[in-house]
N, C-alpha and C positions, 0 to 999 in steps of 0.2 A: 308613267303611262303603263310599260309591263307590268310592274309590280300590282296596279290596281286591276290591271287586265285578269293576273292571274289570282287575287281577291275574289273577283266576278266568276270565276273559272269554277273556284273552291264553295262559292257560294248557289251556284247550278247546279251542281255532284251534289250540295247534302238536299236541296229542294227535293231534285230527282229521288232520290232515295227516303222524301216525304216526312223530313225533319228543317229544323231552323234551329239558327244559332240566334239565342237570345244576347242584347248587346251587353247583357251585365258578364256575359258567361267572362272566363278567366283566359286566359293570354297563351297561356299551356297548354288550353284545349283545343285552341288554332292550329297552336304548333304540331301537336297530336295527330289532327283531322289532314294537317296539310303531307303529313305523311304518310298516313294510312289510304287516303281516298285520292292522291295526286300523284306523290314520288312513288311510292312502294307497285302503283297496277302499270303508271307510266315504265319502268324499270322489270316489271315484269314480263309486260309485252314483249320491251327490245329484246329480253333474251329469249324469249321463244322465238319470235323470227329470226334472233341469232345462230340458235339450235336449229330450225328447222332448213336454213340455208343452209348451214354447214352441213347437217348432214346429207339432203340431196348433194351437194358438189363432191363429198366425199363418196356416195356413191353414183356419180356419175365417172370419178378415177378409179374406182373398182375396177367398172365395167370396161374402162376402156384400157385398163392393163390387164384386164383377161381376157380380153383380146389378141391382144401383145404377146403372151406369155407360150412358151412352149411347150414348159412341163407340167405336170398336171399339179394344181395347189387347188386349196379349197379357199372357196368366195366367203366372206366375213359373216357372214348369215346364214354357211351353210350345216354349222351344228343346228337351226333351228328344222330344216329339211332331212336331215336325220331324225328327228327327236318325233314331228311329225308323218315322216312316212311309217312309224309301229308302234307310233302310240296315238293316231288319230282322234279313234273313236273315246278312247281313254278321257284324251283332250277336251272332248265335247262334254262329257259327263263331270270334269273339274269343272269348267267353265260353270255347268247349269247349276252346279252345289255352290261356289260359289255367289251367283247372283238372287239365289235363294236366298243367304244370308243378309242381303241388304234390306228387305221390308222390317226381317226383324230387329235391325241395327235400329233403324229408326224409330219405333217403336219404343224401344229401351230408352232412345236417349227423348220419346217427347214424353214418355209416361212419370220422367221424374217432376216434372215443370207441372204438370198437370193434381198431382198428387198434393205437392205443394199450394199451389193458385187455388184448387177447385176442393181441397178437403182441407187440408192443416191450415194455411192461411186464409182464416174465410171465415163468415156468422156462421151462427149456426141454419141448419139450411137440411132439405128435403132434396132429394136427385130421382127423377126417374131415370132406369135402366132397364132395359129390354121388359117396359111393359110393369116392371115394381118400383114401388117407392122405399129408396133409401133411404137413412138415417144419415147424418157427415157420417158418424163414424162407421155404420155400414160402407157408406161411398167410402172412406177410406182403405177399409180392412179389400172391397173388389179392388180397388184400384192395385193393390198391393199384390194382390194375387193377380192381376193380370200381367202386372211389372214378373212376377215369378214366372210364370208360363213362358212367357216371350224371353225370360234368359235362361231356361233351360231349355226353349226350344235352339236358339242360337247357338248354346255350345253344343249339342247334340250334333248339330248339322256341321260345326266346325270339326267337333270329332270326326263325324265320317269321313271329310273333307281331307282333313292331315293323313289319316289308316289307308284311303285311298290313295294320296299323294304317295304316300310309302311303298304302297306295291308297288304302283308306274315307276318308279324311279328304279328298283330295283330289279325289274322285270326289265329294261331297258342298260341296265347296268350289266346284265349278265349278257346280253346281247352284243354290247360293244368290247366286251372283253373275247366275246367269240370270235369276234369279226377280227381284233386285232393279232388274235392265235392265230386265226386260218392264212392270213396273208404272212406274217413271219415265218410260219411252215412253209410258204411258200417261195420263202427268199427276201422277204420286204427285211429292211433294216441296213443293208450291204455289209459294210464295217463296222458297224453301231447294231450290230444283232444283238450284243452283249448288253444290250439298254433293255433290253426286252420286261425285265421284270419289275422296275420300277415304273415303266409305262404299263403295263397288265394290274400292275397291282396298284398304286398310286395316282399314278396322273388321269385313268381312266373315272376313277369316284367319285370327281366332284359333275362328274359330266350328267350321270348317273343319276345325282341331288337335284339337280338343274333341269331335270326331265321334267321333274312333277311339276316344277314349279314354270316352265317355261310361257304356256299363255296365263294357268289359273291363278298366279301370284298377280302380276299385274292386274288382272279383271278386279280380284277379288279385295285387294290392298288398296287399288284404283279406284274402286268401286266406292269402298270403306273411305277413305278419306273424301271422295265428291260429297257420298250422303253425311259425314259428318259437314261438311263446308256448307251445303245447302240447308241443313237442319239450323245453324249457326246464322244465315243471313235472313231464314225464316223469322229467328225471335229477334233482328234484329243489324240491320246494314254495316252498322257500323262496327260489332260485333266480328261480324263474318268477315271484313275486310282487315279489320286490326288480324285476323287470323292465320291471315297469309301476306303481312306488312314483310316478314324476314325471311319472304321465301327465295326472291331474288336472289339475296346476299348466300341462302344455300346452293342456290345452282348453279351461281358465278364461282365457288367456292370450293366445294364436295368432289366436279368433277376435275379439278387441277389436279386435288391429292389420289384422285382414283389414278389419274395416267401415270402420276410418278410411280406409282405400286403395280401397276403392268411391266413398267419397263422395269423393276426390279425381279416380277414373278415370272419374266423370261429367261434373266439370267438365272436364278435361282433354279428354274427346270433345267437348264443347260449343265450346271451345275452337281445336280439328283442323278442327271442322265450316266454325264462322268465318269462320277463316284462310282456308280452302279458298273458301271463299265470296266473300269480301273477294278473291282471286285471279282467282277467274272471273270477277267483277264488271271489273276493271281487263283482262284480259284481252280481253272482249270490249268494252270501251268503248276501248281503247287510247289512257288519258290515265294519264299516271301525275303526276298531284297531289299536293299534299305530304300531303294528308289521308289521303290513302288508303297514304301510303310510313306516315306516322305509326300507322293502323289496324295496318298490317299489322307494325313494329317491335312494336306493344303485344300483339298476339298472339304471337307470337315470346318474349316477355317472360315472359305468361302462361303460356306451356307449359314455358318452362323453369321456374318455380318451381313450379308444380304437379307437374313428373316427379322434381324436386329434391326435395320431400319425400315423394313415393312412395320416393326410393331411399330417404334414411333412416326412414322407418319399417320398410319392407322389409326392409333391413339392419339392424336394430335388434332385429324380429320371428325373424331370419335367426339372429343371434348367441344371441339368446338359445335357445334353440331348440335352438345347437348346445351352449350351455353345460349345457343340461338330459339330454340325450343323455349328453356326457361326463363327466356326475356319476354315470350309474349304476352303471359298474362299481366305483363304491366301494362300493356293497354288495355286487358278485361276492365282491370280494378279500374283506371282510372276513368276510362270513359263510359264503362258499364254504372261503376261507382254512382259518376257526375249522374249517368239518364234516370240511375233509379233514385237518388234524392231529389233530380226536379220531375220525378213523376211520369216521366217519359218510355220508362220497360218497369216491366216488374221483377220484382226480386227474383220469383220463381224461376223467370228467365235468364237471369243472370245467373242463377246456380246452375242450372241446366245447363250452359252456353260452359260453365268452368267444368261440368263433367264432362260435359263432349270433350272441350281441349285436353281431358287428360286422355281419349282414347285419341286423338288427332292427331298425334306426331308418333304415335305408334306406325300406323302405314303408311305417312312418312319416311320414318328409318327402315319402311321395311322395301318400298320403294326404291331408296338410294342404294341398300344390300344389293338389291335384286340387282342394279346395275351394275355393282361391287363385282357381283358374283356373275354376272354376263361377260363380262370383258373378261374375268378368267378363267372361265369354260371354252371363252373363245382362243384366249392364248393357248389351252393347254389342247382343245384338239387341231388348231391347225399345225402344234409343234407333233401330233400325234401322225395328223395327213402327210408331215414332211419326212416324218422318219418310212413310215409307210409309202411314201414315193420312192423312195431310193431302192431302185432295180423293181422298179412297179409303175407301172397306167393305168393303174385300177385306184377310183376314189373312192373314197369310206362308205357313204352315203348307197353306192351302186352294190355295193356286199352283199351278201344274204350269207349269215354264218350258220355254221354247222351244228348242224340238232339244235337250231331255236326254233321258236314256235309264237 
């Protein structure tokens, strides 16, 4: 009875989406369909409501232990109120460069399928275009040149996009380095004053990197992978669904190995701070003891096994990632394959649909960076707020540092 129920289920999903399964088709193809249009969106759901629950409850304990709290720490969001209170308008302008770039994305990827379909694979044949009559291979040779135009306008606009990105981060960079002078002149640091230069010069730069990219990456990568997903169910549902069949198994996946690599790139600061410390100390006492050659081998020690298993898990997270990527187009072929032998898509479309996937898992990885690289912008400035607490009530974000602009 379920099992037919869920037959009837499988067989609603391809109607809706205004295909049929012929009864000769093959047994593989069920199997296929049952995965891509049943388990894989089913499975997708629950983890977005998994994510979206957790993260409200997470921050509803935020809020109510900063409540609680006495001393001044900064709220897990509050690099992004930084980043935003002097680089707003900055923001707006990545933002608008960004979504510029999406008509001509699309463009790109529908001018291949059309080139194909409506000049190379085709009679011979006459086209009017704005008013003339074409030849195919005139319709060809425009169409070609219009595919040119729309990808030199695209990277032009990506160019300015990144040159932009570059200043803001750097402009922003020199700012939080002021900010964290002016308060250590002031006393901020207590007993760990001596850490002062590995946070000034290190741990501040990736904060820096993270500027530029803090709303225009997502828009922009977010953007890029919708219009490729929607370009993708345009030529074809089932296409478009096989496309994000393995997306689940990335999001159940990606983010286990991101938390183990936090809780190691805490220690690992803790570690840098030390060192530094242990440095300054011998520095200015100008004895070098064997206790302090020993301190300092065993930090030395500490950091390499700590960065040692960052890479393998990183790489590990890296691999798999790209093995999940490179399984999809086995459901292009096969079921792209099966529509275009029984006449169902066009070839055009199916090449089209396999160039897009080679741009689709691009803002994908760029995606999961982003959040790679959020959580440790976030570990490294609130280990930044905390050194800056000590003999201080003054919080980062409240600064205005000296001779910026």
């Amino acid at each position: 009875m379920i099992d037919s129920q869920y037959h009837a289920l499988l067989h609603r999903i391809i109607h809706f989406l205004g295909h049929e399964i012929p009864g000769e088709s093959p047994q593989w193809l069920h199997s296929i369909l049952h995965i891509i249009l049943v388990w894989a969106p089913a499975l997708l759901t629950i983890f977005v409501i998994h994510i979206l629950i957790r993260r409200s409850w997470q921050g509803v304990k935020s809020a109510l232990k900063r409540r609680r709290r006495t001393e001044v720490t900064m709220p897990s969001s509050s690099v992004f109120a930084f980043i935003l209170k002097y680089t707003q308008k900055q923001q707006i302008l990545l933002i608008s460069l960004g979504l510029v770039s999406l008509p001509l994305l699309y463009i790109t990827l529908e001018l291949p399928k059309l080139i194909i379909n409506s000049a190379i694979d085709a009679d011979e044949h006459t086209t009017e275009m704005l008013g003339q009559s074409l030849s195919q291979m005139e319709h060809l040779f425009v169409l070609c040149a219009i595919y040119l135009v729309a990808i030199l306008a695209g990277g032009s606009n990506k160019l300015a996009l990144n040159i932009y990105k570059g200043k803001v981060g750097e402009r922003l960079l020199r700012r939080l380095r002021l900010v964290v002078f002016r308060r250590w002149r002031q006393g901020a640091g207590g007993a760990k004053r001596g850490e002062i230069i590995p946070i000034i010069v290190q741990e501040v730069e990736p904060i820096g990197g993270f500027a530029s990219d803090a709303l225009a990456l997502p828009v922009f990568q977010g953007g890029t992978f919708l219009t490729i997903l929607i370009f993708m169910f345009m030529q074809d549902p089932y296409l478009g669904a096989a496309a994000v069949t393995l997306l689940p198994l990335q999001i159940a996946l990606i983010p286990r190995f991101q938390r183990r690599i936090n809780q190691l790139a805490r220690r690992r600061v803790g570690e840098v701070r030390a060192l530094g410390g242990q440095l300054g100390e011998q520095a200015a006492s100008m004895e070098l003891s064997r206790e302090g050659v020993r301190a300092v081998g065993s930090s030395l020690r500490q950091i390499e096994l700590i960065r040692r298993r960052i890479h393998r898990i990183k790489f590990l997270m890296k691999g798999l990632n790209n093995f999940l990527t490179a399984l999809t187009p086995f459901f292009f072929f096969s079921i792209g394959g099966y529509l275009v032998i029984d006449e169902q898509l066009s070839l055009g479309a199916l090449v089209a649909v396999l160039a897009a996937y080679k741009d689709f898992s691009a803002p994908l990885r760029e995606l999961f960076r982003y959040y790679q690289n959020l959580e440790d912008v976030k570990v490294r400035f609130n280990e930044i707020e905390r050194f800056l607490a000590q003999d201080s009530a003054i919080e980062i974000r409240n600064l205005d540092p000296i001779g910026a602009s």
